[in-house]
C-alpha positions as CSV (number, residue, x, y, z in Angstrom):
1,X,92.0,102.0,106.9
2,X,93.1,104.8,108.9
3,X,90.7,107.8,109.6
4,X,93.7,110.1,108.4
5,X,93.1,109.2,104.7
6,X,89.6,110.6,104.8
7,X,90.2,113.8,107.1
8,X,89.4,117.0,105.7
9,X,91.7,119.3,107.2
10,X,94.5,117.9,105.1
11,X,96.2,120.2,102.9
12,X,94.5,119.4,99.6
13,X,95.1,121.1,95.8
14,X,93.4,122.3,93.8
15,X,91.0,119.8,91.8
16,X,92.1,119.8,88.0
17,X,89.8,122.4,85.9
18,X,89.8,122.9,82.1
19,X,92.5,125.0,82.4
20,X,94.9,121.8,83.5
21,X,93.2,119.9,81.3
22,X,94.1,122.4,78.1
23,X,97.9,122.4,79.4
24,X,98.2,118.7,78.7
25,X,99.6,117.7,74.8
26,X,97.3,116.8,72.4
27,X,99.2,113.8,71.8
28,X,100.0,113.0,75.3
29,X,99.0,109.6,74.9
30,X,101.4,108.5,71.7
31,X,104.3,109.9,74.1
32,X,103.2,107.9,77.2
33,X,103.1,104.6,74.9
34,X,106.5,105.7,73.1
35,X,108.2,106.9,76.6
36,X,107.0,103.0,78.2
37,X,108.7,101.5,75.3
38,X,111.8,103.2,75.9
39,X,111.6,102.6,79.6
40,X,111.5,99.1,78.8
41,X,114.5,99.2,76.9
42,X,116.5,101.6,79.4
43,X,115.8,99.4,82.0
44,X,116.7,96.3,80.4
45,X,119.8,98.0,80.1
46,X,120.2,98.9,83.7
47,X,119.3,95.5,85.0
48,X,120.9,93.1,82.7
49,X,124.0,94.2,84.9
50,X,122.1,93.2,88.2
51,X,122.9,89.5,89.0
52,X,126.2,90.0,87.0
53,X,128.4,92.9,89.1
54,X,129.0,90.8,91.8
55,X,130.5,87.7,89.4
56,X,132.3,89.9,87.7
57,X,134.5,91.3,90.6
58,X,137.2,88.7,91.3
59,X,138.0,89.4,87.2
60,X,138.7,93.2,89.3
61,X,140.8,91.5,91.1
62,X,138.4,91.4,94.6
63,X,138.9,88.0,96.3
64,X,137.4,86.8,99.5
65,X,133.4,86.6,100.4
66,X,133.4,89.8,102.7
67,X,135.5,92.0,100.5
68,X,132.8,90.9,97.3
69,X,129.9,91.7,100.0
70,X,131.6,95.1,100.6
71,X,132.3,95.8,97.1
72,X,129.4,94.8,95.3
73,X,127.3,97.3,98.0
74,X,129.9,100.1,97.4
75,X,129.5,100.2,93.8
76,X,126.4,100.0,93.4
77,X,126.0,102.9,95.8
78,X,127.7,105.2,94.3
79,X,126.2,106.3,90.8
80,X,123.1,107.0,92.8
81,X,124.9,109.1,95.5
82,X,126.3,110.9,92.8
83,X,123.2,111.6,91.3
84,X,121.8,112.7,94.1
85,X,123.5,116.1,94.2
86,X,123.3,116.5,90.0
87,X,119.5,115.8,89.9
88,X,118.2,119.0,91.0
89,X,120.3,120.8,88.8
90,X,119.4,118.6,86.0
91,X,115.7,118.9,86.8
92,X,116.0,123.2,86.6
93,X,117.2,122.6,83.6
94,X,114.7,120.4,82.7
95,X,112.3,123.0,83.4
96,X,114.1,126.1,81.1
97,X,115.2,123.5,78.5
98,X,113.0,121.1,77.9
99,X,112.6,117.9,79.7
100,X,113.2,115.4,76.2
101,X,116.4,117.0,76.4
102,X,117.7,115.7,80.2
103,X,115.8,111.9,78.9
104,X,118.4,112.4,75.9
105,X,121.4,113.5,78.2
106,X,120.7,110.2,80.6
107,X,120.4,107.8,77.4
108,X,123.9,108.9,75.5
109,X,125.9,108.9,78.9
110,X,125.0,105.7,80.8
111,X,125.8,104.3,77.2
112,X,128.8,105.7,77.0
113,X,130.2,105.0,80.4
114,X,129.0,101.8,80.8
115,X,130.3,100.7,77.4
116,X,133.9,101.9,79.3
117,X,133.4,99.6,81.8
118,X,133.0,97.2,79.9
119,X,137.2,97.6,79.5
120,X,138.0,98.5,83.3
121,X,141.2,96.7,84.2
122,X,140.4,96.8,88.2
123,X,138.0,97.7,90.5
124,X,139.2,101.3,90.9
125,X,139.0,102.2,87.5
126,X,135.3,100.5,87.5
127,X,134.5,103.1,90.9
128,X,135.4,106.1,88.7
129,X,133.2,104.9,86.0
130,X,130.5,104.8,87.9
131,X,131.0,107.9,89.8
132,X,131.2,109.4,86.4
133,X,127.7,107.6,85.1
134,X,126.3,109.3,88.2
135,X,126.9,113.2,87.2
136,X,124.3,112.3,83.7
137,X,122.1,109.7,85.5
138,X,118.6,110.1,86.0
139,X,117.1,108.7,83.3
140,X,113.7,107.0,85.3
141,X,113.4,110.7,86.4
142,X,113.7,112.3,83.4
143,X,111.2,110.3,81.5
144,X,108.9,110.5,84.9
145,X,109.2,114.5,84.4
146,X,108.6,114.0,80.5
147,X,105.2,112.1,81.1
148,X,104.3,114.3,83.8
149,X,104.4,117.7,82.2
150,X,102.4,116.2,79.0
151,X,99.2,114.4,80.7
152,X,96.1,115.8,81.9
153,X,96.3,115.9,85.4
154,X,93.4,113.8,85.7
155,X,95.1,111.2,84.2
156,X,98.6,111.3,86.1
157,X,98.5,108.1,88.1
158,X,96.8,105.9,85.0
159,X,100.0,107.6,83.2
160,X,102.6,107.0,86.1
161,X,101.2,103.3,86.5
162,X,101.8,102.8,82.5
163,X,105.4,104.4,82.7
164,X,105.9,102.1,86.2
165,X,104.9,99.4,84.1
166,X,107.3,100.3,81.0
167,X,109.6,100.0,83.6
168,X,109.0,96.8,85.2
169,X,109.0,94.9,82.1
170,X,113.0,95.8,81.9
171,X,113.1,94.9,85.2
172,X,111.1,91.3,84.5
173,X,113.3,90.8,80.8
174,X,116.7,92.5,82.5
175,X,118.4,90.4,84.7
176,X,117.6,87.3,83.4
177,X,118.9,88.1,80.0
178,X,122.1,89.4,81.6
179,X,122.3,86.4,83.4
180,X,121.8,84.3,80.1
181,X,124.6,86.5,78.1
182,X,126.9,86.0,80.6
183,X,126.8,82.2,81.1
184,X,126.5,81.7,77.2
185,X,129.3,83.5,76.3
186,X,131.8,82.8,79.0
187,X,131.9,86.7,79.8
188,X,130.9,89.1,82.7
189,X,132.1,91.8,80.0
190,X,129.9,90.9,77.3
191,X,126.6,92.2,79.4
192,X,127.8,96.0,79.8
193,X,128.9,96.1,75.7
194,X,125.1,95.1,75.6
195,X,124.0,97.4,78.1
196,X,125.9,100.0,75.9
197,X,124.0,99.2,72.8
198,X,120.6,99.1,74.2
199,X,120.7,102.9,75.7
200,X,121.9,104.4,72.4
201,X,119.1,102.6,70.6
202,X,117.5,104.3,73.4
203,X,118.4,107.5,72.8
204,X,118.0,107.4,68.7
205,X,114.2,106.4,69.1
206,X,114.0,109.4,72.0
207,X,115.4,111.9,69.5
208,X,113.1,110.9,66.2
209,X,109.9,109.5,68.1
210,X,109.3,111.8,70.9
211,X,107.2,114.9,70.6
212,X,107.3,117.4,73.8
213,X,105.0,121.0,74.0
214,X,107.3,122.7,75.9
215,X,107.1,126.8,76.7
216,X,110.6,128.0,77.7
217,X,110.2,130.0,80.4
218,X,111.3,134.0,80.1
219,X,115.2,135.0,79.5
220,X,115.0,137.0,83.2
221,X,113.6,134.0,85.4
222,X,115.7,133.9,88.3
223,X,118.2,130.4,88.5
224,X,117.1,128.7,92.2
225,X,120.1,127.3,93.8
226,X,120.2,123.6,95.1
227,X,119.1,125.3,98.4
228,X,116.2,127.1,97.1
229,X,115.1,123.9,94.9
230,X,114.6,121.9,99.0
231,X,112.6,125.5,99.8
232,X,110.4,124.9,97.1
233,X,109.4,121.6,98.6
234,X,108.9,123.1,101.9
235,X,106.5,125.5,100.6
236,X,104.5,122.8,98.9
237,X,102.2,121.1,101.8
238,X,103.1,116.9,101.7
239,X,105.8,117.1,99.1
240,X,108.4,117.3,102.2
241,X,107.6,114.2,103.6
242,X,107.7,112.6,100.4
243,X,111.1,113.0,100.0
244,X,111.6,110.7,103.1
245,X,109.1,108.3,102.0
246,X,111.1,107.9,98.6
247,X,114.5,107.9,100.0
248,X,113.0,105.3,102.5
249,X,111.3,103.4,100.2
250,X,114.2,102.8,97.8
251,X,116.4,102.7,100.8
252,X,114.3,99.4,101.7
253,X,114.4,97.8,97.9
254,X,118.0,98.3,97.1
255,X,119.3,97.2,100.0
256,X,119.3,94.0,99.1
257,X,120.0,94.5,95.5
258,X,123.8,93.8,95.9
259,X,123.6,90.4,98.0
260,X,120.6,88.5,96.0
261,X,123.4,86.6,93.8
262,X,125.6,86.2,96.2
263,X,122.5,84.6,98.3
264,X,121.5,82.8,95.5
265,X,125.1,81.3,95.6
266,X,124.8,80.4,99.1
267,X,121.5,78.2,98.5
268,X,122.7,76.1,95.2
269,X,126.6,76.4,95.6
270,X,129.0,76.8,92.9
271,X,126.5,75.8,89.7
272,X,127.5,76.5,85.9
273,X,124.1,78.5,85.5
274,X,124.7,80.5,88.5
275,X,124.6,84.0,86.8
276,X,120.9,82.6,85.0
277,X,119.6,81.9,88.3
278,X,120.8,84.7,89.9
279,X,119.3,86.7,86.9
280,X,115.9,84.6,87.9
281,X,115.4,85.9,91.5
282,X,116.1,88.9,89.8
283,X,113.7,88.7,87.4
284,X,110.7,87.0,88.7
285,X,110.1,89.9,91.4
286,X,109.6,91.8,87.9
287,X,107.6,89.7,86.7
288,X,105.1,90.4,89.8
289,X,105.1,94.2,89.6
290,X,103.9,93.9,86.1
291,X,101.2,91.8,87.2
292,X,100.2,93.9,90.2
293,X,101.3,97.7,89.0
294,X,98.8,98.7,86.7
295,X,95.9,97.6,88.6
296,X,97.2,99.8,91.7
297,X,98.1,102.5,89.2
298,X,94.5,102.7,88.1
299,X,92.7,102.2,91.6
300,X,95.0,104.9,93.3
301,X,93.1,107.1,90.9
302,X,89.9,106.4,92.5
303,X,90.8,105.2,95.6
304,X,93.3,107.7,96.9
305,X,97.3,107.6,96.5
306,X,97.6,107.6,100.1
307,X,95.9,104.2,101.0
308,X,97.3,102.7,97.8
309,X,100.9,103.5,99.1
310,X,100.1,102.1,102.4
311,X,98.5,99.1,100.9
312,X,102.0,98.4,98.7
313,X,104.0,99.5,101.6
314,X,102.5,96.8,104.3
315,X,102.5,94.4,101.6
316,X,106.3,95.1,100.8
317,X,107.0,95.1,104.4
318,X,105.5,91.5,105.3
319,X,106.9,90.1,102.2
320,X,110.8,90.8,102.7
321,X,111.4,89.1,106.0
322,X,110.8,85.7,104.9
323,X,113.6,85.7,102.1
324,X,116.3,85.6,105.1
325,X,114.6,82.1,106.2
326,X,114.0,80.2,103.0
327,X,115.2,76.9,103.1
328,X,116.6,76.3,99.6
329,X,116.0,78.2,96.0
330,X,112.7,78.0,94.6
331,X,111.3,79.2,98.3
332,X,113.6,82.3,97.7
333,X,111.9,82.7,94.3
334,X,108.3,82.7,95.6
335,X,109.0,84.9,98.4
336,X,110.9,87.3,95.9
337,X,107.5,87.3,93.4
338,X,105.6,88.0,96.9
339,X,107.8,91.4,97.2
340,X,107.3,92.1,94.0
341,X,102.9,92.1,94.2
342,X,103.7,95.0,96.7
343,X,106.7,96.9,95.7
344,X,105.5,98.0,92.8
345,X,103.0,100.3,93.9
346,X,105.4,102.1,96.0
347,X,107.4,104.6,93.6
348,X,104.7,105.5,90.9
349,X,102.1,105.9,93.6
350,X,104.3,109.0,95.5
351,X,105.2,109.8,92.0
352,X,101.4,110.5,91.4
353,X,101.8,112.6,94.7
354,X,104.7,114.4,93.9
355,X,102.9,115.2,91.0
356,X,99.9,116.6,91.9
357,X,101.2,118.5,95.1
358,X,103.7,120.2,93.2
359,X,103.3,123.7,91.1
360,X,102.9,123.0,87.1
361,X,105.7,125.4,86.5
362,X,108.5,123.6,89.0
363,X,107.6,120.4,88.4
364,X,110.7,119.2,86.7
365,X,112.3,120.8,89.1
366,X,110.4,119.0,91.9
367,X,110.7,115.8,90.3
368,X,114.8,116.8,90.1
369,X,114.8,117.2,94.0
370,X,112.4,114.2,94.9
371,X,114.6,112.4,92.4
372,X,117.6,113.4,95.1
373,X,115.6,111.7,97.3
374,X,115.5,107.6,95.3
375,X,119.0,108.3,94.4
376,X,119.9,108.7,98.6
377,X,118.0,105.8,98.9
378,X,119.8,103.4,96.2
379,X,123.1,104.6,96.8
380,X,123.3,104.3,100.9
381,X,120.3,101.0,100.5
382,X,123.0,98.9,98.8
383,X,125.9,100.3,100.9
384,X,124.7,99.3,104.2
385,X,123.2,96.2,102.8
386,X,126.9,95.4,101.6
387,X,128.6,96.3,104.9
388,X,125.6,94.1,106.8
389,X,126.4,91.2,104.6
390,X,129.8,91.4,104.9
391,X,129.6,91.8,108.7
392,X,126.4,90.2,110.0
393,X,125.9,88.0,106.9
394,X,123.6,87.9,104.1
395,X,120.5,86.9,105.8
396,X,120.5,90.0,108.1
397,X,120.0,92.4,105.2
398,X,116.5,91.0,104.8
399,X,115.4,91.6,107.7
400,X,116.5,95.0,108.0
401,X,114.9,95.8,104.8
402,X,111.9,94.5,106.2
403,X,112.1,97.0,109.4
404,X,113.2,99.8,107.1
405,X,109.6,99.7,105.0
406,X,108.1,98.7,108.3
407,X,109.2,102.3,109.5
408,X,108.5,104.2,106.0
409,X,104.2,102.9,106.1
410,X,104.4,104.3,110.0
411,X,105.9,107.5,108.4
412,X,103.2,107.8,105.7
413,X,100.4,106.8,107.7
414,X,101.2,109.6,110.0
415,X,102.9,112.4,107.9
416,X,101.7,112.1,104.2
417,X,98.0,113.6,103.3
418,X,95.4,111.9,101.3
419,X,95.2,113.9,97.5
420,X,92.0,114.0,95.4
């Protein structure tokens, strides 16, 4: 491991004293429990869509191989790069309002605008949709900033690992039950009426099960500006280049989120269970990050975020290349449950970071602007990885994901600082 993760001269903050421990709820941990079962649900929601999108675009009337690539990359990009300029502002408010209220905002709205697409006549009424969803996204960093500002600090990565893990098992259950709705019933509609469904039971059990302690802030507090929320992270020693290592890292991951169907297509051909199995690659890298995310969520508690994030990242990196070489389907599968061992760690390990480098009073607002960061990532990751399959082919995107996480552990390994 490199010498960097035990130097001393990194910036480090303060250990957590009793008066942290006093600011976390009494009943922190009945929200984290309720918060992971709604982030299994919200995300079951958000993936049962996955392995679907790019099936359900010739219905949008897209035709042709390269203009599907394109498409499928282009909306998937662009809720997230939407997001990216609302999330600050929705984390400020998170921090004078409350943050059960932005979890709430996120539920009702991807309900209702998905439930619209469900009805989209072509693909330009589907764009506007999901440029819409992407003003009241956010949900993963909502509840993220919900969790955070209730645990003891102590406890932030065991409670970030949990959360992770809430929302891996939507990942695991997501796709492939998208992927079974869709082939049982005939539809690539039916999928986003259920996507619908799922948030507002979402929201319903937020609003009557959640508890938040929450201390509005004075009437006179000064509002920051998008460009003061970035200052804050300047200020804040390591939380600067965690911004790049989030927008990198899910950069990386959703790169290929757009073509893994379509690839799946490529290596069994035009089968009748071809949503189910797309579904399946889908799934089955969930399925590994539940396996392999709380145990790095615990040990980055005692071993150091640092080295658990270049662990995940090195693993994620050596895992992706091999998915552009597979010979046929179940090869794709194992290599796909390889990524997933890895990826993981990534996010609720510089979550844990984020966490503890940022002040107690701006951390929803922190969380808002790292938040900025994913969103970058997953709206340009699954552009470009449309535009390379559409113009260098599928099996390209792989390997650039590859370099791309390749480039975010050299990053970390030489700009992030170990925290303790």
């Amino acid at each position: 491991m490199t010498p960097d993760a035990e130097r001393t001269d990194s910036p480090q903050p303060p250990a957590p004293d009793s008066v942290a421990e006093m600011a976390a709820a009494p009943d922190w941990q009945r929200t984290l429990f309720i918060m992971m079962g709604i982030q299994v649900g919200m995300n079951i929601g958000f993936t049962v869509l996955s392995p679907v999108m790019p099936l359900f675009l010739p219905e949008l009337g897209v035709q042709g191989a390269s203009q599907i690539n394109l498409w499928s990359g282009i909306l998937a990009a662009v809720t997230p790069l939407v997001a990216t300029f609302a999330s600050p502002l929705w984390g400020r408010v998170a921090d004078r309002r409350g943050r059960k209220l932005m979890v709430l905002r996120s539920c009702f709205a991807i309900s209702l605008f998905i439930g619209l697409m469900s009805l989209a006549a072509n693909v330009w009424q589907f764009l506007g949709l999901r440029g819409l969803m992407g003003i009241f996204a956010g949900f993963n960093a909502a509840a993220i900033s919900l969790v955070a500002s209730q645990v003891p600090a102590r406890r932030l990565g065991y409670s970030l690992g949990w959360l992770s893990t809430g929302q891996l098992v939507g990942t695991l259950i997501g796709p492939l039950l998208g992927g079974l709705i869709a082939d049982t019933t005939g539809s690539y509609r039916a999928p986003f009426v259920f996507t619908a469904a799922i948030c507002v039971l979402c929201g319903v059990l937020t609003l009557v099960l959640v508890r938040e302690r929450f201390t509005a802030p004075k009437p006179t507090a000064a509002k920051a500006t998008i460009f003061q929320s970035f200052a804050v992270l300047a200020r804040a020693p390591g939380l600067m280049p965690l911004f790049v290592v989030l927008l990198l890292a899910q950069f990386g991951v959703q790169a290929v989120q757009p073509v893994v169907t379509l690839y799946v297509e490529e290596l069994v051909g035009p089968v009748g269970a071809l949503a189910t199995l797309g579904g399946l690659a889908f799934s089955v890298t969930g399925l590994a990050d539940l396996i392999a995310s709380p145990f790095l969520g615990r040990r980055s508690d005692t071993l150091g975020y640092r080295r658990v994030l270049l662990i995940s990242l090195t693993g994620a990196a050596l895992a992706s290349a091999p998915q552009a070489f597979v010979p046929d389907y179940w090869s794709f599968v194992a290599a796909r449950f390889a990524l997933g061992l890895f990826v993981g760690g990534i996010l609720p390990t510089a979550n844990a970071l984020v966490g503890r480098l940022a002040p107690a009073g701006d951390r929803g607002l922190v969380y808002g602007v790292t938040a900025s960061a994913m969103f970058l990532g997953s709206s340009l990751g699954p552009l470009s990885g449309g535009a390379i399959a559409a113009t260098l082919g599928l099996h390209w995107v792989f390997l650039i994901t590859a370099l791309l996480l390749a480039i975010n552990l050299a990053w970390v390994w030489v700009k992030v600082p170990e925290v303790r």
